[in-house]
C-alpha positions in Angstrom: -27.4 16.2 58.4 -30.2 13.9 59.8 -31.2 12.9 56.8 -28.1 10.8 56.2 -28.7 8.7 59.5 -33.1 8.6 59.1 -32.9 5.8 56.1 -30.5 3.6 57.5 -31.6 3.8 61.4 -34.0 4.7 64.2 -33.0 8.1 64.8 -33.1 9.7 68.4 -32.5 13.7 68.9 -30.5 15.0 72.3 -30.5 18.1 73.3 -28.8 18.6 77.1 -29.6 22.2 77.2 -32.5 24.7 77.2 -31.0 26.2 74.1 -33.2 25.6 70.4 -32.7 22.8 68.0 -30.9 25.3 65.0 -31.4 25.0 61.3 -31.7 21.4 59.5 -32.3 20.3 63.5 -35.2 22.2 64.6 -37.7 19.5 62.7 -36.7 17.1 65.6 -37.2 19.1 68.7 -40.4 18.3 69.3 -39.8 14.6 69.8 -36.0 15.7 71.4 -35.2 14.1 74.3 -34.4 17.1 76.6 -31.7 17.7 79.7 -28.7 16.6 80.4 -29.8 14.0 83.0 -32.5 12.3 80.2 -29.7 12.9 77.8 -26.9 10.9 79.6 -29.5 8.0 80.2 -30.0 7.8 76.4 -26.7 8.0 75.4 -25.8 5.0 77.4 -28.6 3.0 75.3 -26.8 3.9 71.7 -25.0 2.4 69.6 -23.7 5.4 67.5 -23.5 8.9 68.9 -23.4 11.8 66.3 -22.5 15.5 67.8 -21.4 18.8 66.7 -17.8 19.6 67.2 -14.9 21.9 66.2 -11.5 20.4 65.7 -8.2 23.0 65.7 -5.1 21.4 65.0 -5.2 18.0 67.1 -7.6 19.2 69.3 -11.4 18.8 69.8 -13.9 20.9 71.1 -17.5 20.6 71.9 -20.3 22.3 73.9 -19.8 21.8 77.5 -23.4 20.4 77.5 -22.5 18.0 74.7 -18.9 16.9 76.9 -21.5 16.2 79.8 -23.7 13.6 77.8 -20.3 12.1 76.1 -18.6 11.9 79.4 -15.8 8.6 78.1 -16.3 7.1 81.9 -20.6 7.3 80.9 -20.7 5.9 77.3 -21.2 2.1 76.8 -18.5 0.0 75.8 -18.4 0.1 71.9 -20.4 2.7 71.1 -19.7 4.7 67.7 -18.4 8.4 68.0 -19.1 10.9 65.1 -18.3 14.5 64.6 -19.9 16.8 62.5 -17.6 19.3 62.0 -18.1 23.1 62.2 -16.2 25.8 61.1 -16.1 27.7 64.0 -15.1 27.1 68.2 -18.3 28.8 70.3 -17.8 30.2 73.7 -19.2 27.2 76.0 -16.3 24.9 73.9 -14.4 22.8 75.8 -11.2 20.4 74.6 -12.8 16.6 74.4 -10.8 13.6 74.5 -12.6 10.5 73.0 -12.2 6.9 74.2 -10.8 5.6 71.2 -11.6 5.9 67.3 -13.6 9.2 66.7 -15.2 9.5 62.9 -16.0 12.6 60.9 -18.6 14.2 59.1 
């Protein structure tokens, strides 16, 4: 999925927990910016946030580390919301509500 963003823009990687970068993300974990805290402070700099979630029915659902950096109350006005679909809910889910229009990938 990076590969769609890395032509068109300057590409940052965040990952809020200690777990691995997994399959076409594990090139970028070596320049990732890591931890939640480090991860909230560059979400607030973005202008388009891309993350991994799982929608069933009406409802979305994304890591609880991933809710923590796209907190609604901590994003910057304006900023861009994307969700790359999976097919699948994972344990640490939890239902996210996002301030306003929410894209899909």
């Amino acid at each position: 999925m990076p590969a769609l963003f890395t032509q068109v823009a300057q590409l940052e990687f965040l990952l809020p927990d200690e777990t691995s970068a997994h399959g076409g993300l594990h090139e970028f974990s070596d320049r990732a910016v890591k931890g939640s805290r480090a991860c909230r402070t560059q979400a607030q700099a973005m202008e388009v946030l891309v993350f991994e979630a799982f929608l069933e029915g009406e409802q979305l659902f994304v890591d609880v580390a991933v809710a923590d950096v796209i907190e609604p109350k901590m994003l910057p006005a304006g900023v861009a919301l994307i969700a790359h679909l999976r097919p699948h809910r994972n344990p640490r889910d939890v239902a996210y509500h996002p301030p306003g229009t929410l894209a899909f990938i």
